[in-house]
C-alpha positions in Angstrom: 110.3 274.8 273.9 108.4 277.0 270.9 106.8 280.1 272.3 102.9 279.6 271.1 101.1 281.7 268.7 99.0 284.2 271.3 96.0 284.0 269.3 93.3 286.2 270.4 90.6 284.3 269.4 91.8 281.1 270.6 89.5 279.8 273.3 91.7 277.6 275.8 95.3 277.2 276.2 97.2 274.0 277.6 99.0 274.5 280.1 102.1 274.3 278.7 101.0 276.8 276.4 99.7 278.8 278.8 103.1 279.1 281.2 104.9 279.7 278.0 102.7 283.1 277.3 103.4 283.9 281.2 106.9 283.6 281.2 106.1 280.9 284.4 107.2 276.8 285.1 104.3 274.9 283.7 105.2 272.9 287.4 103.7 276.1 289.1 100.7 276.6 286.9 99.6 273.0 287.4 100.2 273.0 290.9 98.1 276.3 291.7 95.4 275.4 289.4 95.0 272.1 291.1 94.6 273.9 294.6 92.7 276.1 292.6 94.4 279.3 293.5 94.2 280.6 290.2 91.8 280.7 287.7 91.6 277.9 285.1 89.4 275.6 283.1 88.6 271.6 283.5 87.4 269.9 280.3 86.6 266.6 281.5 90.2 266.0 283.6 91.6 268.3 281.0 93.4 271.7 282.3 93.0 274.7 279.9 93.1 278.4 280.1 91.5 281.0 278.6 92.7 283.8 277.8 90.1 285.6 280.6 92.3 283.3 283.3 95.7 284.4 281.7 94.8 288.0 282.3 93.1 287.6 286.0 96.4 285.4 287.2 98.7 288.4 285.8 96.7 290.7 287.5 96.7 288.8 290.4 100.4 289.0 290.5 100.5 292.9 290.1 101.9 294.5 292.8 102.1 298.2 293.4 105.6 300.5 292.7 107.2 300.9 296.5 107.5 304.5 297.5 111.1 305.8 297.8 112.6 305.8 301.1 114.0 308.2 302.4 117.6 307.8 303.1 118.6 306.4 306.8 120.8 308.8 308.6 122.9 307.4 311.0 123.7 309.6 314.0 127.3 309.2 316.2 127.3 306.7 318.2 128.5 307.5 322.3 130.9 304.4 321.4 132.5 306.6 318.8 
């Protein structure tokens, strides 16, 4: 599969286009968009994306750095 050309003034993607540019399964765009769990366009019974709904569904998926732990310390045991 060719990677497309990520146009910036290109108004609508296909989805295949689309879950190229997001590194996803074009399976798992579909299916969300259909539940409509993620932000996408319907041109008749056509799904598109724009570039808008490319940026909104990475954000989406953002999720914040975890703090280090500190680490566990394990005390004798009366077994021991």
């Amino acid at each position: 599969m060719s990677r497309p050309d990520p146009d910036p003034h290109r108004l609508l993607h296909t989805p295949a286009e689309a879950a190229a540019l997001l590194a996803v399964r074009e399976s798992w765009l579909r299916r969300r968009a259909g539940r409509r769990e993620i932000p996408c366009t319907f041109l008749g019974k056509h799904l598109r994306f724009s570039p808008a709904d490319l940026t909104a569904i990475a954000q989406a998926g953002a999720r914040p750095a975890r703090s280090p732990r500190s680490p566990i310390r394990r005390g004798r045991s009366s077994l021991d």
